[in-house]
N, C-alpha and C positions, 0 to 999 in steps of 0.2 A: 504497670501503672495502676495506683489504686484505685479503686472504684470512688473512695470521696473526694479523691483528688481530681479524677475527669468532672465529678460531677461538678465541684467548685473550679474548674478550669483555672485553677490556679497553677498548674506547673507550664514551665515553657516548652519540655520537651518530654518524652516518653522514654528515653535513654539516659536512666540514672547511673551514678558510676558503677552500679555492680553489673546493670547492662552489659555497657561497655565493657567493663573488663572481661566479661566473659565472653561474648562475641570476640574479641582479642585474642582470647585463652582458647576458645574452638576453633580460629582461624590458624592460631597456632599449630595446634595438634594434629591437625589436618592435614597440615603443609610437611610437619614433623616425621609424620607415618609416611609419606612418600620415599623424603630426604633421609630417615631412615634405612631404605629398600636400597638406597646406593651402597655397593662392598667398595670398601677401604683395599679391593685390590684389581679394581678396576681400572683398565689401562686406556679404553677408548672414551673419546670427551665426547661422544655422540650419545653415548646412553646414560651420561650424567645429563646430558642437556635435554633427552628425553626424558626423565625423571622429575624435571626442574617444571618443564614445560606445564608437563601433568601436572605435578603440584599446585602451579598456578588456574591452570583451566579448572583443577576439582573445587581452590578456593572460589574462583570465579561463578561456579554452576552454585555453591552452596553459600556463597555471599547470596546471591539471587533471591535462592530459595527463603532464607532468614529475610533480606525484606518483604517478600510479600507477604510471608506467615504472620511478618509485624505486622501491616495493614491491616490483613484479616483480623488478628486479631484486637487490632484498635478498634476497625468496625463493628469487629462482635461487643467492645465495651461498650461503644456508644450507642446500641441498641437495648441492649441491658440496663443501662441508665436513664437512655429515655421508659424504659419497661418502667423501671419502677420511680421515676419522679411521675409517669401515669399515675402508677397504683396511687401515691400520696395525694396526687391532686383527686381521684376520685374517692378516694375512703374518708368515712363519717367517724371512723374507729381510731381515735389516736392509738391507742395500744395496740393495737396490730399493724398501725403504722411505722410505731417504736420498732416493732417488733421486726417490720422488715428492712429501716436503717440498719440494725443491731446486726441483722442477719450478711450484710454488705458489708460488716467491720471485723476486722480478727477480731477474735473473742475477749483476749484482752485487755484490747483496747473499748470494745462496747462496755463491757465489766467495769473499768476504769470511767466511763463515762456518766454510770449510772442512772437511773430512771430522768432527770432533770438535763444531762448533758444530751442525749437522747432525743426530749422532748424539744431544746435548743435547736440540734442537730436535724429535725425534722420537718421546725418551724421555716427554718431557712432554705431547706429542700425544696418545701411546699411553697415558697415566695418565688421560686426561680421559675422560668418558662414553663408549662407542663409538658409542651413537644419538643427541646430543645434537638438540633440538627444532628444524622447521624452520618453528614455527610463528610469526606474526608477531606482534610484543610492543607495547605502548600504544607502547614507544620509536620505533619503526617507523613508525608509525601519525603523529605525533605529525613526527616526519622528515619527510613527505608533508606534513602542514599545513605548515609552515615554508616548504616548498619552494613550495606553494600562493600562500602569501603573498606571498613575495620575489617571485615572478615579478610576481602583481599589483600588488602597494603601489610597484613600479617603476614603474610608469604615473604613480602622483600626482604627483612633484614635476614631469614635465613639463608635466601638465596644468594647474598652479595660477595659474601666468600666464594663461593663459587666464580665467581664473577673475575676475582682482582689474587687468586691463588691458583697455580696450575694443577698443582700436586691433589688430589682428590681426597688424598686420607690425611693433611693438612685442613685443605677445605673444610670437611665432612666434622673434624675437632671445632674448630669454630664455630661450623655454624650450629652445633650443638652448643655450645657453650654459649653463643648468642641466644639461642633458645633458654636455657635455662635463665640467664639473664632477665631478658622477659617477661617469663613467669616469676621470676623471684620482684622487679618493677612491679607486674600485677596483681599476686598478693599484697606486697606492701600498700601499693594505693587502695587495695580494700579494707586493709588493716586500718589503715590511716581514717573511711569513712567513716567507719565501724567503731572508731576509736579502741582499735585492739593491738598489739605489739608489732610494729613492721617488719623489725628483724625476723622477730620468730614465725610470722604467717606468711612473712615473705621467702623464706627457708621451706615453709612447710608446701608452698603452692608449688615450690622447685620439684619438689620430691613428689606430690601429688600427679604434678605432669609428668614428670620422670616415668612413672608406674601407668600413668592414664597410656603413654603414648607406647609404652612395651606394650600394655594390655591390647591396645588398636593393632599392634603389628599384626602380633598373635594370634588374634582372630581375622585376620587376611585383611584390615583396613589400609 
């Protein structure tokens, strides 16, 4: 979330589509690296179904984990922001007030703004509360669930083959190929934000995960 967007509390939520898709795309890969570890010449359904389990419980532990990092880190913006709508309401110095909007904006876009857009940008700072609350809102709260979910509920659809196939090295083909699926859906809707080519970034996220989730085996994920 960007800092002039908390400050103008103009967004509804803190989970823009690339959020989301990437909390997706981690609960993914997560789930991936387990279901993975099952061999295609596996006869017993007890150690598919322990495999399955874990999957789920490691998305569980680390859906968790991502909401509260979110909170944290919401709270650390809102104290940041109250920091500096302080600094603005107590400095005499517009230019060093400029100075520390600018400092809050990618570069290119303060650049873009210029001395005048700046000085706009500061006025309206300095008009807003000077303590404004850095307490955490249902919305916040409510951002955390979300985050909670997407990481989990990304384990199901790999799982379900498993579920409705007996044969394990049948299963194990799907729901890979559910996976890649997926991933090729979650490129494409970032493509789509981004206004950038679906097929091709939705192909390219295939093969990014493809590699991200060999590279997790590999190193014992």
């Amino acid at each position: 979330m960007s800092t002039q967007t908390a400050l103008a509390d103009a967004s509804d939520t803190a989970l823009d589509p690339v959020y989301r898709s990437s909390e997706v795309i981690f609960g993914l890969l997560m789930a991936m690296s387990f279901i993975g570890s099952i061999s295609v010449a596996t006869d017993g359904q007890e150690e598919v179904r322990t495999l399955l389990v874990a999957a789920l419980g490691c998305n569980l532990a680390w859906g968790l984990v991502d909401a509260v990092m979110l909170l944290v880190a919401v709270k650390t913006e809102k104290r940041r922001n109250r920091m500096l709508l302080e600094k603005l309401h107590g400095s005499g110095d517009h230019a060093a007030a400029r100075a520390a909007v600018a400092d809050e904006l990618p570069v290119a876009m303060a650049r873009s703004l210029g001395e005048d857009g700046l000085e706009l940008l500061r006025q309206r700072l300095t008009a807003a509360p000077p303590t404004p609350s850095t307490r955490l809102r249902a919305r916040d709260y409510g951002d955390a669930v979300v985050v909670f979910l997407l990481v989990v509920l990304s384990t199901f659809p790999l799982v379900i083959p498993f579920m409705v196939i007996d044969d394990t090295a049948r299963a194990l083909l799907w729901s890979r190929l559910v996976a890649v699926a997926t991933l090729f859906l979650a490129g494409g809707l970032l493509a789509r934000y981004s206004g950038g080519n679906v097929l091709l970034n939705g192909l390219a996220m295939a093969a990014l995960g493809a590699l991200l989730m060999a590279a997790i085996m590999a190193l014992g994920g």
